[in-house]
Structure formats: structure tokens, C-alpha cells
C-alpha positions as CSV (number, residue, x, y, z in Angstrom):
1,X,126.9,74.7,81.2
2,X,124.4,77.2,81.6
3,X,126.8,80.4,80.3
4,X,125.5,82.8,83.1
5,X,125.1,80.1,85.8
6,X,122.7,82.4,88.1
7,X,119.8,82.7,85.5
8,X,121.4,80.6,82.6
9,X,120.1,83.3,80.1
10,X,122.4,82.3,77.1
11,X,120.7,79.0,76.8
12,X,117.2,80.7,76.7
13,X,115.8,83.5,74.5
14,X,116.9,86.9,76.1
15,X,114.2,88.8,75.0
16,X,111.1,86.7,76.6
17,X,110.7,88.1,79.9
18,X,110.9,91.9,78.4
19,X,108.0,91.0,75.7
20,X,106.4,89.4,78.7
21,X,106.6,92.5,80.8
22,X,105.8,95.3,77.7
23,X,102.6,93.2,77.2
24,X,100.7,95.2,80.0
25,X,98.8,97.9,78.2
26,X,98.7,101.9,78.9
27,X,96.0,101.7,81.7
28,X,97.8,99.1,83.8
29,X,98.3,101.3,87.1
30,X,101.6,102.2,88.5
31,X,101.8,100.3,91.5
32,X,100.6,97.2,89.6
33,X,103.3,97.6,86.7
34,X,105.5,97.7,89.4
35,X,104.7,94.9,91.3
36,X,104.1,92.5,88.1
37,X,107.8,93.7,86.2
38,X,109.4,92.3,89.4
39,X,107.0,89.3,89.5
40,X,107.7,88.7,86.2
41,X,111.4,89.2,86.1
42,X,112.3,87.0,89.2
43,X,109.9,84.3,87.9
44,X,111.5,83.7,85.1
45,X,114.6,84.2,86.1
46,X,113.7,81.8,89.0
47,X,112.9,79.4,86.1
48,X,115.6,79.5,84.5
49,X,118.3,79.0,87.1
50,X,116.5,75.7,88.1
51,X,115.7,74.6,85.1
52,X,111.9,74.3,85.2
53,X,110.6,71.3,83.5
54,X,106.9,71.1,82.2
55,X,106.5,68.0,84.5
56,X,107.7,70.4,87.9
57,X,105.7,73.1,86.8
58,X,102.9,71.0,86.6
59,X,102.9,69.5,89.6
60,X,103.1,73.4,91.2
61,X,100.0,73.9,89.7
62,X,98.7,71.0,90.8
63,X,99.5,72.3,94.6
64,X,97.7,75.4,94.0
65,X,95.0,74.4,92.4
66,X,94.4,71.9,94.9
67,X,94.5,74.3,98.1
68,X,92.1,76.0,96.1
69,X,89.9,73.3,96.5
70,X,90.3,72.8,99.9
71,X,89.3,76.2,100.8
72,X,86.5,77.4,102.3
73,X,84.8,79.4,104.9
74,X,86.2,77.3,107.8
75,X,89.8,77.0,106.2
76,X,92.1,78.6,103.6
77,X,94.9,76.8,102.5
78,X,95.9,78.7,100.5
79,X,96.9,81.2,102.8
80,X,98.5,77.9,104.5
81,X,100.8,77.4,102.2
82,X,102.3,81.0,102.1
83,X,102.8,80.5,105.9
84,X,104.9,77.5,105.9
85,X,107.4,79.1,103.1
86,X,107.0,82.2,105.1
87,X,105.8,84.7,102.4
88,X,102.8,85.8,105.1
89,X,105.2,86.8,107.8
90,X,107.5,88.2,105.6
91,X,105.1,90.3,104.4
92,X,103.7,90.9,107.9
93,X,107.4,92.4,108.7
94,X,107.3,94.7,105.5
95,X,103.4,96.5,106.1
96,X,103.9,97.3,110.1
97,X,107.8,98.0,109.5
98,X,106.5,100.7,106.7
99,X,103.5,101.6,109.0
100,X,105.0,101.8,111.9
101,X,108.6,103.3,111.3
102,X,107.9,106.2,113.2
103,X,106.1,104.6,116.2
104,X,108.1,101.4,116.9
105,X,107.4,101.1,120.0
106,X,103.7,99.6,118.9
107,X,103.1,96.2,119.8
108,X,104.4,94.1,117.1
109,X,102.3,92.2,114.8
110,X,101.9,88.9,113.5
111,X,100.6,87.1,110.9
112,X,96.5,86.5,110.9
113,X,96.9,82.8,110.0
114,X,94.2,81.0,108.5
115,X,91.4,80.5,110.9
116,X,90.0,84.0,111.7
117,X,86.2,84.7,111.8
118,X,84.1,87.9,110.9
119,X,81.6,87.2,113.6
120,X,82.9,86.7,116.8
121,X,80.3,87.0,119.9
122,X,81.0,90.3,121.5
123,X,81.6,89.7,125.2
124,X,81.8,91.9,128.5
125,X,84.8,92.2,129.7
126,X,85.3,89.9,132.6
127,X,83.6,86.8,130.7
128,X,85.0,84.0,129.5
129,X,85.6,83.3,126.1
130,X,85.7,79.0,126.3
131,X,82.0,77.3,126.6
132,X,83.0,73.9,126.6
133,X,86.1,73.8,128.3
134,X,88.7,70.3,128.2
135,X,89.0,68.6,131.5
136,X,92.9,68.9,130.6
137,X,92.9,72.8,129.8
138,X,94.3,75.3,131.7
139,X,91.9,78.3,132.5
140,X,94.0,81.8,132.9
141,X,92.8,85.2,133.2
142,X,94.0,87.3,130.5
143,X,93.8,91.1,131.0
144,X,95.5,94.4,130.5
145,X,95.3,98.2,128.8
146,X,95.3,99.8,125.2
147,X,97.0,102.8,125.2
148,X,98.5,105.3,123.1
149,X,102.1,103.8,122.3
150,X,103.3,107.8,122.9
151,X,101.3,109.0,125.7
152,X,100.3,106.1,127.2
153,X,97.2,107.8,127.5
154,X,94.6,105.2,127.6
155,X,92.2,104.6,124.6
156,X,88.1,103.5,125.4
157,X,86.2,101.5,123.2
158,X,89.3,99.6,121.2
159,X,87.7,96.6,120.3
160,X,90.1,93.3,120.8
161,X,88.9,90.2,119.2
162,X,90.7,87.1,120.4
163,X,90.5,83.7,119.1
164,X,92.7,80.5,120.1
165,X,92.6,76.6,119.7
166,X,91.5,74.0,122.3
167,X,93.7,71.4,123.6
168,X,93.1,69.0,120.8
169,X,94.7,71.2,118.7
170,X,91.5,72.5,116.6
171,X,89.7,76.2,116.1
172,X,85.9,76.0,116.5
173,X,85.0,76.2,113.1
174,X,87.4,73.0,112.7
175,X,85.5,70.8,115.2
176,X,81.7,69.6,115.2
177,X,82.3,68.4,119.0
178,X,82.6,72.5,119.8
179,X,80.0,74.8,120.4
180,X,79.5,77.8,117.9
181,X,82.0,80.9,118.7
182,X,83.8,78.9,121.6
183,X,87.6,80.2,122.3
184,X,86.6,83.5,120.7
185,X,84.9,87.3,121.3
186,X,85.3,90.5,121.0
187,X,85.7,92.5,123.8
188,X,85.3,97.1,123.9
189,X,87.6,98.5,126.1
190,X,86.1,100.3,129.5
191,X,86.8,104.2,129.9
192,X,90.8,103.1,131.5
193,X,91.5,101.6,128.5
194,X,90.8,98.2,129.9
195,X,89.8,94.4,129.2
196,X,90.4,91.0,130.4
197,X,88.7,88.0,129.5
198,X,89.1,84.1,131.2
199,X,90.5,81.7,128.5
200,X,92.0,78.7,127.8
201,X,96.1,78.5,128.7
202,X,97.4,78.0,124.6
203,X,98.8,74.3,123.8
204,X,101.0,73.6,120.9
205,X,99.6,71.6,118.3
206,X,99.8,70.7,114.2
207,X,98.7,72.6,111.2
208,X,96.8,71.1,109.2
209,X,98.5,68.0,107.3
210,X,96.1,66.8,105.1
211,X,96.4,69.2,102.4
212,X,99.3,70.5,100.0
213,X,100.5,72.9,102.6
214,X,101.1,69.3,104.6
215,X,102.2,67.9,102.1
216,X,104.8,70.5,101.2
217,X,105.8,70.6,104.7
218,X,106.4,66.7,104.6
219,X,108.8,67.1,101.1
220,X,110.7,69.7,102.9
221,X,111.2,67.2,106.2
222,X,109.7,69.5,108.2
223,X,107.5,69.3,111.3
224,X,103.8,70.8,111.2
225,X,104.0,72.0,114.8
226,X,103.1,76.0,115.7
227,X,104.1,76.9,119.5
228,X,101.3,77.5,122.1
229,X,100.0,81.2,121.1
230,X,96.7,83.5,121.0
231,X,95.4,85.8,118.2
232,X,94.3,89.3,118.6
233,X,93.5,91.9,116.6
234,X,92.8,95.5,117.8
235,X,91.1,98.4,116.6
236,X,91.3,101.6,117.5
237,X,89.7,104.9,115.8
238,X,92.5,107.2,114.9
239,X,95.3,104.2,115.0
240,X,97.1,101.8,113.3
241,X,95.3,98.1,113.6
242,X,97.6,95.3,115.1
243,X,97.2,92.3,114.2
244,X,99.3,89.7,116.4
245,X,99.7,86.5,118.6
246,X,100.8,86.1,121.8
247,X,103.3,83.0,122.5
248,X,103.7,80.9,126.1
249,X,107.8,81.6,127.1
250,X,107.5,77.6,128.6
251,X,106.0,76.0,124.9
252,X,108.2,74.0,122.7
253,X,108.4,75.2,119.0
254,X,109.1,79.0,119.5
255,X,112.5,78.1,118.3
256,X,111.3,76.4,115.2
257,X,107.5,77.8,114.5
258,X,106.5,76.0,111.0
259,X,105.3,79.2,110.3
260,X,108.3,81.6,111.3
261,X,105.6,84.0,113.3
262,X,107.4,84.1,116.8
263,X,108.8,87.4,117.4
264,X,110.4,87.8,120.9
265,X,108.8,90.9,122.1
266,X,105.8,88.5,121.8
267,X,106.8,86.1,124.0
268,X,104.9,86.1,127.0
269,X,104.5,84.5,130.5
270,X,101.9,83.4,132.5
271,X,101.9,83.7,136.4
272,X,100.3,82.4,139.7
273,X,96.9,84.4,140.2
274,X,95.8,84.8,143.5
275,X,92.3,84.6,145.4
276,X,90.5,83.5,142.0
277,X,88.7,80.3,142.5
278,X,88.1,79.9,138.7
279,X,92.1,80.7,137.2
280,X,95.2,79.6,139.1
281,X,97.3,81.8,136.4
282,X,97.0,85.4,134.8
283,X,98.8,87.6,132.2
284,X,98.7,91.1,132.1
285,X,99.1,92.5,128.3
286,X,99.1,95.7,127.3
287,X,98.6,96.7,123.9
288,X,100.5,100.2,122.6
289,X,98.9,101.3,119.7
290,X,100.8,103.9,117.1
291,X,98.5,106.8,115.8
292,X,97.5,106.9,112.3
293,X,99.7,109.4,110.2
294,X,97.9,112.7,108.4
295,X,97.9,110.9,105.0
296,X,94.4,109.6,105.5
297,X,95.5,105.7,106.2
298,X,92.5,103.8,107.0
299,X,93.2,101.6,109.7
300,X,90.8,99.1,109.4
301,X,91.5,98.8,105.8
302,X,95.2,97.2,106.8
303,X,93.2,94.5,108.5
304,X,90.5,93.8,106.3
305,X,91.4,94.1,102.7
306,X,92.3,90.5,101.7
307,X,91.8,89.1,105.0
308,X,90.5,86.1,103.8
309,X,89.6,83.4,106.2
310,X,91.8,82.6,109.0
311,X,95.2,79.9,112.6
């Protein structure tokens, strides 16, 4: 018997985790002291209640050293494996609930995934964003307005960057067969607030399963599928940044995402598009935008600090 069967503390010394925590030193800051006491604390506590061996923790380090090494500029796994336990979307929900508490009717966010690029082309609106497309893809016209999420007034020169995968299931920077900066760009908004781009209708496919995040996916019997979807991320001056996908109502997996990122109000549906010899469907999606607050938030620092490399 453990004595306190949540964290077993009677069986362990009960003064470890304090001595752990009083260790930080005078200049720690106050947000990090914070943040590491409660680290700290549910840990070890977390340690104790399961009985950690040195073997188990090993083999967690193992994990994370490991998606270490499989990072790079064209994939970050370690970022992976927060999305299949869900710690990137749960954090996701915290930052925009706390940004946007006052302005929820914002477009909701989602998480950035690990396949994002710095450099997308910058495209007029209009173009298309896929340069080798699939004989089996789909070509829709994607279009709509960013406006103020109060006013609806509408806000020029928001720059939208849009990325997806092709129908074998890969991002550009995952597949040598695909030109540079295919399925992405970053369009400016016109003076109504405007863009629209032609790209590919989004297919469901597999995160990668070659790696721990894979691998932890396969010990949990869990599937690696994420439900057809495309990424945005929009900047406006004086707003708050959104960073979100976009899910097709008729794909399978927006019941069981393997990263929990499907958020209804992001569910969207493509129709019939008339007179447009180069898309048979469309979408119209407007993005609402919530105003930065007086407190001097910088909104491109929400997107950008700790972006990493991203799906």
C-alpha cells in the first residue's frame, strides 16, 4: 500500500520535491518560478503515484531524445509528439481563450502543427497555390474577407499564409517528387479586405509513423490519421494573429483527429462553383479578427515566438 494512494507520499521522502523547488535562486523570474513549482510539483507527484522505475524513465528519455534527433528544418517531432498527447492544442485553447476573452467571436484557432515554413512565395490573389497538381486532386477556389470581428469593417493588407498537403499525404518540404513552395503562399488582402487563391481540395492522410511520436501512437493503439484540413495563419497590424485549420464537413477523422485539433466552428464545406472552367467547387471563408487590447500585445509575437518548424 502506498499510504496516500493518489501520490503515495508516505513511502517516499516528503521533503524532496520542496528542496527541489527552493533550489531556484533569487533571480529566477516570477513567471518562471511559477511555472517550474507547478512543473515540479505534479512531476513528482506524477512519479510517485505510478511508481516510476529507472528502466520507464529511461525509456522516456529515450523518446525524447530521439525526436530530438529526428528534427530538423523539414520536420519537428518533437512538437509531434505534444500533438498526439494533445498538450499543443491544449495549450492552443488556453493562449486565444486568454487573448481573446473579450472578442470571442474571432475565428478560432488551431494548433500550427509541425510542418510550417518561414518562406512561403507571396502570391496575387487569384493564383493558384499547387504547381504540380495530382491527376486525383480536387482543384477548389478558396476565397473570402478579413474583417474586424466587431465592425466588420474590412482590414487591407492582412497577409494570409496558407499551406496544405497533396494527396499522397505529404507537405512539400516532405517530398523530393514536389516542386519548391508547392501547396503554399502568402497572399495581402485587396483594399475590401479580400483574397482567394485556387488549391488543392484537403485529403485525409497519416502523420508521420516512423518516429517516437508513431511509435507512441502505436503503444497507445491508436490510429495516425488527421482529417482533411488547411492551415492559415493571418496577420493583421493592430490585431490579434490566428493561427488555425480549416476541416472538409464530408472527411473521416473529424470525430477522432490523432491530434484533437477539430473545433466545430472550423468545420467547413465546400460547394458547386459555377462558370469556372478550372474549379468545379469553392468555399467562401471569412476571417474575423479581434483587435489587439491597449496593453501593448504584440501580435506577431503570439505567432512567432517558439514557432518552431511546422502539419
Amino acid at each position: 500500500m502506498n499510504g496516500d494512494s493518489k501520490t503515495g507520499a508516505s513511502r517516499f521522502d516528503p521533503n524532496f520535491t520542496q528542496n527541489v523547488i527552493n533550489a531556484m535562486g533569487p533571480k529566477t523570474s516570477p513567471r518562471m518560478r511559477e511555472i517550474m513549482t507547478s512543473l515540479t510539483r505534479h512531476l513528482h507527484d506524477f512519479a510517485r503515484e505510478v511508481e516510476l522505475t529507472v528502466d520507464e524513465w529511461a525509456e522516456g528519455v529515450q523518446l525524447i531524445n530521439w525526436a530530438g534527433q529526428m528534427s530538423n528544418d523539414r520536420r519537428n517531432e518533437g512538437q509531434l509528439v505534444c500533438d498526439v498527447v494533445g498538450l499543443e492544442t491544449l495549450v492552443d485553447e488556453i493562449t486565444y481563450k486568454k487573448a481573446a476573452e473579450a472578442a470571442d467571436l474571432a475565428t478560432q484557432s488551431a494548433i500550427l502543427g509541425p510542418f510550417f515554413q518561414t518562406d512561403h512565395t507571396i502570391r496575387k490573389k487569384g493564383e493558384s497555390i499547387s504547381t504540380n497538381t495530382p491527376e486525383d486532386a480536387e482543384v477548389v477556389y478558396l476565397y473570402g474577407r478579413v474583417v474586424d470581428a466587431t465592425t466588420k469593417k474590412p482590414l487591407a493588407n492582412a497577409s494570409v499564409d496558407v499551406w496544405e498537403a497533396s494527396t499522397n499525404g505529404l507537405y512539400e518540404q516532405q517530398d523530393e517528387n514536389q516542386p519548391k513552395s508547392n501547396l503554399c503562399g502568402k497572399f495581402y488582402t485587396d483594399e475590401n479586405g479580400e483574397y482567394g487563391f485556387y488549391c488543392l481540395r484537403p485529403t485525409p492522410y497519416p502523420i508521420p509513423y516512423d518516429g517516437p511520436a508513431g511509435k507512441l501512437l502505436q503503444l497507445l493503439d491508436r490510429h495516425p490519421y488527421r482529417p482533411a484540413h488547411i492551415h492559415f495563419i493571418v496577420l493583421a497590424e493592430g490585431y490579434k494573429p490566428i493561427t488555425t485549420q480549416i476541416f472538409d464537413k464530408d472527411s473521416k477523422y473529424l470525430d477522432d483527429d490523432s491530434v484533437f485539433a477539430v473545433k466545430d466552428s472550423l468545420i467547413v464545406e465546400f460547394v458547386a462553383r459555377q462558370g469556372d472552367e478550372k474549379a468545379k467547387k469553392e468555399l467562401k471563408y471569412d476571417i474575423l479578427m479581434a483587435p489587439l487590447s491597449s496593453k501593448g500585445e504584440s501580435g506577431e509575437a503570439l505567432v512567432t515566438e517558439g514557432m518552431g518548424r511546422g502539419f
